[in-house]
C-alpha positions as CSV (number, residue, x, y, z in Angstrom):
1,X,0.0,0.0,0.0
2,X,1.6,3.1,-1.0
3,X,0.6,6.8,0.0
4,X,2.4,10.4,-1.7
5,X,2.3,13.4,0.6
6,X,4.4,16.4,-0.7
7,X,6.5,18.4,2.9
8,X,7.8,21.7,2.2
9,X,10.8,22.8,4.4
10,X,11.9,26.2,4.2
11,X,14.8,27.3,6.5
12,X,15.8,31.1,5.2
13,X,15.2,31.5,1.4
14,X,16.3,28.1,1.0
15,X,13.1,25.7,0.2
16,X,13.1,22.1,-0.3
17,X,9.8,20.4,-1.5
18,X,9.9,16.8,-0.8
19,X,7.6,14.2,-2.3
20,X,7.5,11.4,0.8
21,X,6.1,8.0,-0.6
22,X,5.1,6.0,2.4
23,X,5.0,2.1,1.8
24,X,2.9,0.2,4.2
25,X,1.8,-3.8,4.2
26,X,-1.7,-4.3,3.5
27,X,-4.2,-3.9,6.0
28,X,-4.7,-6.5,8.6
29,X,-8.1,-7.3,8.8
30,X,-9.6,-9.8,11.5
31,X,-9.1,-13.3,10.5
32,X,-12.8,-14.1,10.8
33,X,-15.5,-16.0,9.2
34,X,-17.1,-14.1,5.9
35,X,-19.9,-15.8,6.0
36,X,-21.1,-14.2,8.7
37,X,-21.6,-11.1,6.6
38,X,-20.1,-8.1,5.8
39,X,-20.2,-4.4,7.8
40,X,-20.3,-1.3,6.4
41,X,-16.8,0.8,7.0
42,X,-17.5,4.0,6.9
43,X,-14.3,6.5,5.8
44,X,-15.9,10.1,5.4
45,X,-19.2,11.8,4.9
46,X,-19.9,14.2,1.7
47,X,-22.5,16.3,-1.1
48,X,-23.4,14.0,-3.4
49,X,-27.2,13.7,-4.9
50,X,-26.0,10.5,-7.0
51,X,-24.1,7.3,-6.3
52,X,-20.6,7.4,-6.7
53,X,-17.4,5.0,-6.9
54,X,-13.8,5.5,-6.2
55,X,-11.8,2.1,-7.4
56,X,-10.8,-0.2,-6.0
57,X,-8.7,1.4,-2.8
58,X,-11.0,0.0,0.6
59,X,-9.9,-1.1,3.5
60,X,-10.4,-5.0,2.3
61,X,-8.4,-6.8,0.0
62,X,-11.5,-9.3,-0.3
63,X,-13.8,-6.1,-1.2
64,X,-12.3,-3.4,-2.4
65,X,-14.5,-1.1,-4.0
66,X,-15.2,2.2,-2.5
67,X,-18.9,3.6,-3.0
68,X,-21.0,5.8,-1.8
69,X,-24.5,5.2,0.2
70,X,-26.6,8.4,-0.5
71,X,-29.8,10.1,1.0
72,X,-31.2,13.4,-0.5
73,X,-27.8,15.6,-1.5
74,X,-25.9,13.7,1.3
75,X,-23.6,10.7,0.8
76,X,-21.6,8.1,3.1
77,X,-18.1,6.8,1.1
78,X,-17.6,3.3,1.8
79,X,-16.6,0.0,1.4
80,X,-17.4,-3.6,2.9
81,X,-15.5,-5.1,5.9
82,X,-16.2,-8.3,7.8
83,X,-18.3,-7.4,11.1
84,X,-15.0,-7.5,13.5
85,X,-13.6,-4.8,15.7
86,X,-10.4,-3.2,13.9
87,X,-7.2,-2.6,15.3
88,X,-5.9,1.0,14.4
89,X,-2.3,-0.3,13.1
90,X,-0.6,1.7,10.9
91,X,-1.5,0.0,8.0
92,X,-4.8,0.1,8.8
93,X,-5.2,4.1,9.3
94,X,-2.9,4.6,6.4
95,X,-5.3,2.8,4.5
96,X,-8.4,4.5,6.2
97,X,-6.5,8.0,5.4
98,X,-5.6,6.6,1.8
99,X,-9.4,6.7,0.6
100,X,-10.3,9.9,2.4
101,X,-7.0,11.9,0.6
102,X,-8.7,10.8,-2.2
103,X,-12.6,11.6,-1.7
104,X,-10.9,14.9,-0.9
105,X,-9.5,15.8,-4.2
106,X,-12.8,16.7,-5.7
107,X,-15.5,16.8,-2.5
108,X,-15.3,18.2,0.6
109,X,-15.6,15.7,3.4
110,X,-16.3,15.1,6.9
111,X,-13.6,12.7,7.7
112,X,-14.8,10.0,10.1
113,X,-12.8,8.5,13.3
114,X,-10.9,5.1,12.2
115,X,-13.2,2.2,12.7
116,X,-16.5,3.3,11.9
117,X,-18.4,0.5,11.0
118,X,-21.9,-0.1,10.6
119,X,-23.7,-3.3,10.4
120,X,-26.3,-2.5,7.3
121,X,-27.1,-0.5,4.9
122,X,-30.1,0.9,6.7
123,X,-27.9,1.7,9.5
124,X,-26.2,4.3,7.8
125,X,-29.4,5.6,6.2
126,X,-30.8,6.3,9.6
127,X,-27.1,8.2,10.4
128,X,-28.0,10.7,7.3
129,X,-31.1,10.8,8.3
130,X,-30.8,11.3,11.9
131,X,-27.4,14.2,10.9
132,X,-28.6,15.6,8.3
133,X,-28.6,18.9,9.4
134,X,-25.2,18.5,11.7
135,X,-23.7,17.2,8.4
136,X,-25.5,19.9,6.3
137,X,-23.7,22.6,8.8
138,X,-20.6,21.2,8.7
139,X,-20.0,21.0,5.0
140,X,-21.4,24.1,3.9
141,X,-18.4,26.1,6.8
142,X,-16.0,23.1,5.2
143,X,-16.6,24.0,2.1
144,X,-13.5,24.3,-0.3
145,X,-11.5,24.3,2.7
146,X,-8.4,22.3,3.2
147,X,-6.3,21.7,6.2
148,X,-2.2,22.0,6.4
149,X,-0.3,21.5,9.2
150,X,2.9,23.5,10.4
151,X,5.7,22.4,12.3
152,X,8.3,25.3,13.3
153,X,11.8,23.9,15.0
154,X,14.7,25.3,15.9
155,X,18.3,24.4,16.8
156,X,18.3,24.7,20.9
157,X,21.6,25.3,21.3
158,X,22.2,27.8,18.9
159,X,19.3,29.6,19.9
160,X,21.1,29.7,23.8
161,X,23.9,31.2,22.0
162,X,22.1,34.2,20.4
163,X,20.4,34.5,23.9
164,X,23.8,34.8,25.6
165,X,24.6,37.5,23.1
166,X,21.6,39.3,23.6
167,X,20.6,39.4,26.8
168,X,23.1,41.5,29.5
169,X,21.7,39.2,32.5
170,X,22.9,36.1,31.2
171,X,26.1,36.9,29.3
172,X,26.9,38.2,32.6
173,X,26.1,35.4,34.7
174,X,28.1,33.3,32.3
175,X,31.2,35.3,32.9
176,X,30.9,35.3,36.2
177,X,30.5,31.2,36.1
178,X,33.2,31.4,33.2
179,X,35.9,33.3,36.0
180,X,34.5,32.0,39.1
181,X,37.9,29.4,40.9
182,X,35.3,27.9,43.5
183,X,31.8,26.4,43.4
184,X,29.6,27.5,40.8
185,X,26.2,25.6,41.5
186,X,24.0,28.2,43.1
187,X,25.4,30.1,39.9
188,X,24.7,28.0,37.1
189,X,21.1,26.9,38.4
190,X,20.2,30.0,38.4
191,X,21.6,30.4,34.9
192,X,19.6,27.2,33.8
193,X,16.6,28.3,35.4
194,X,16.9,32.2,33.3
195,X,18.2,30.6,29.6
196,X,14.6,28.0,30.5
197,X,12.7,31.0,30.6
198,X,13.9,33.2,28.0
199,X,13.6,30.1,25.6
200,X,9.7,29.9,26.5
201,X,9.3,33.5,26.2
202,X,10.6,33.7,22.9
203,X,9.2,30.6,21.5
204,X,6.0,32.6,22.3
205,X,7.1,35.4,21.0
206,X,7.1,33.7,18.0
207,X,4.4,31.3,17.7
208,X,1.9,34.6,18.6
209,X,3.5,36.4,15.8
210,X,3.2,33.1,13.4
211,X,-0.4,32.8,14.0
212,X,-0.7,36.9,13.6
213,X,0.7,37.0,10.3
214,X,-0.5,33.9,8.8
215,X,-4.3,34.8,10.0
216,X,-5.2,36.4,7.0
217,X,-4.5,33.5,4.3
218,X,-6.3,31.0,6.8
219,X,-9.5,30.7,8.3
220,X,-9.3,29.2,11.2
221,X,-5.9,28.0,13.0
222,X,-5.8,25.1,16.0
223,X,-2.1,25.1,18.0
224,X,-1.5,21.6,19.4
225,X,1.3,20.1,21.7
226,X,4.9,20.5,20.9
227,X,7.0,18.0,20.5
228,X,10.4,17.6,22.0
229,X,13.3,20.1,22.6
230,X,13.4,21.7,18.9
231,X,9.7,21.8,18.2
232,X,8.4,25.3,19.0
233,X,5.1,25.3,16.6
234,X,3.1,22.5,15.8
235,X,-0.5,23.8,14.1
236,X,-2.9,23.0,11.7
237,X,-4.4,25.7,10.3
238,X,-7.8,25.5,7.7
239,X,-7.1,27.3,4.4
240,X,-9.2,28.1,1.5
241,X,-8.8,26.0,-1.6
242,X,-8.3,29.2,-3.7
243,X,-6.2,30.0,-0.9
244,X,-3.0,27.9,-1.0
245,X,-0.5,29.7,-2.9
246,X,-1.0,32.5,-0.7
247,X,-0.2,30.1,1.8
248,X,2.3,28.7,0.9
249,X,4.1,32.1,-0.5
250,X,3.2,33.9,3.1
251,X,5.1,30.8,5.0
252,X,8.2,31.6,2.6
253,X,8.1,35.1,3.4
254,X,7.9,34.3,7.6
255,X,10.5,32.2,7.0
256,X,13.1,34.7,5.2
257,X,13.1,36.6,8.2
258,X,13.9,33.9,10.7
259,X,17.1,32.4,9.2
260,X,17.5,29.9,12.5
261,X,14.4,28.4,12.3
262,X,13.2,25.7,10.0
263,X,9.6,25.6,8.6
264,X,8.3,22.3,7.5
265,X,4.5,22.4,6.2
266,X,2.4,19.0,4.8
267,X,-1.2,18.9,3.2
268,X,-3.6,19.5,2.0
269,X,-5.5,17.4,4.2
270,X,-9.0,16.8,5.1
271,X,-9.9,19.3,8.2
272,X,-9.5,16.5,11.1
273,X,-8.4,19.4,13.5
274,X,-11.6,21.3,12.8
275,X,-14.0,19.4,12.9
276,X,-16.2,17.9,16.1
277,X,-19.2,16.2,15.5
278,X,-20.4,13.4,18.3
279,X,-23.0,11.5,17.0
280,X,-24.9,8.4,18.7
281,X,-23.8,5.5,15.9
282,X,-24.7,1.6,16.3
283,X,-21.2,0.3,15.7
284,X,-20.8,-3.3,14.6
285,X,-19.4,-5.8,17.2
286,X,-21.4,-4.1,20.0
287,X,-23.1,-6.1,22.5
288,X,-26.7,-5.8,21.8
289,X,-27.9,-5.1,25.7
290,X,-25.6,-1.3,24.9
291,X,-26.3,-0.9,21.1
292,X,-25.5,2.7,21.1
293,X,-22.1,5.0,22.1
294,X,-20.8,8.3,21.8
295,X,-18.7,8.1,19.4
296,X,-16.6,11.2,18.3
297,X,-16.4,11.4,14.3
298,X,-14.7,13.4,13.1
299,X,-11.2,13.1,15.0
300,X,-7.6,12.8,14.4
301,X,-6.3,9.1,16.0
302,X,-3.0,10.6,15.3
303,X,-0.4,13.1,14.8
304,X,-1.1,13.4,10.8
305,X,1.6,15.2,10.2
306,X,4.8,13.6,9.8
């Protein structure tokens, strides 16, 4: 199973667009009895007034083919699954995020959480039914919009060097350390303790000025957890189709005046980090004494971005 993303780096004016081809196994699908019958996996929810089909690209090896179930102008996009719980492996989402990347390419969709399955057909008539509206509100502020996420990092240690340069209070605590013959403990914690703070104070600095000068070419913008000591950014923000050069040539621009830090952007991807819907679904598998759950659809199962 193969997926192409395109990341865009951009450190200075230096850019490097790289197309990343991710290779996974086939999904691995419960090892269960056919015959029993076949669910209904549901990927993503769209407009369409007529049936549609998208190849051969579902989640099964056994049945591939990716349709659409349709009431009124609203559709379901899915394909058949045996009636088994699914394990969210990594071949397994990729393959879940495979068919909605590309629903997306000419519809916008309502991405649903991994491991939506319904037992019938009828079953997912009575979720249109039962949503329309929700789904109807959704996709008319989703539409023609496409999510990209943003990752800004930086070198730690060099940043600590231009600190040290900049600010009197510590290049003047590290001289002291630097010339000091006895203990220097009390000293350096206290160093440690004000390079830790003007780190976080600039990394603010410049996440609040990101999201300030990118607000214009985005709609919306969601900041999530950082990761690790040279991630100081990590968003998703929702961008018009029309949109995306501007984008992309406003990211450039930010990044030509911050020659330390490195920009690395991915999409476009369906809006996981803007949409919330919780819906009451009858999931296959479930006991039949608790037929219904909360179930949250649409949300990301992962950190999309690589």
């Amino acid at each position: 199973m193969t997926r192409v993303t395109h990341e865009t780096e951009v450190r200075g004016t230096e850019t490097r667009v790289e197309r990343v081809i991710e290779r996974a196994r086939k999904p691995t699908l419960p090892d269960v009895d056919r015959a029993a019958g076949r669910g209904r996996y549901v990927y993503c929810i769209i407009r369409a007034s007529q049936p549609l089909k998208f190849g051969a690209i579902g989640m099964d090896e056994t049945w591939p083919d990716v349709y659409t179930i349709n009431y009124k102008d609203m559709a379901a996009v899915i394909s058949d699954v045996p009636i088994a719980p699914l394990d969210s492996t990594r071949e397994n989402v990729l393959a879940h995020e495979r068919v909605n990347e590309t629903v997306m390419r000419d519809h916008t969709v309502i991405p649903m959480s991994f491991g939506t399955i319904f037992k019938t057909r009828e079953d997912i008539l009575e979720l249109l039914r039962s949503a329309y509206e929700a789904f109807a509100d959704v996709l008319n502020k989703m539409q023609d919009k496409l999510e990209f996420g943003l990752k800004v990092l930086w070198d730690r240690e060099d940043m600590v060097r231009v600190i040290e340069q900049e600010d009197e209070d510590i290049h003047r605590l590290k001289a002291e350390i630097s010339s000091q013959k006895g203990s220097t403990y009390f000293a350096r914690m206290q160093y440690g303790r004000l390079i830790d703070a003007a780190l976080q104070q600039r990394s603010e600095r410049y996440v609040t000025e990101f999201l300030q000068r990118l607000r214009d070419v985005s709609v919306a913008s969601r900041v999530n957890r950082a990761i690790g000591d040279k991630m100081i950014m990590n968003a998703a923000f929702l961008v018009q189709r029309d949109q995306e050069q501007a984008f992309d040539r406003r990211i450039k621009d930010i990044a030509s005046h911050f020659e330390k830090l490195t920009f690395k952007y991915t999409g476009p991807w369906p809006p996981y980090n803007f949409v919330n819907i919780r819906l009451k679904l009858e999931r296959a598998g479930q006991h039949q004494d608790n037929p219904k759950s909360q179930v949250p659809a649409p949300k990301s199962q992962k950190d999309l971005y690589p």
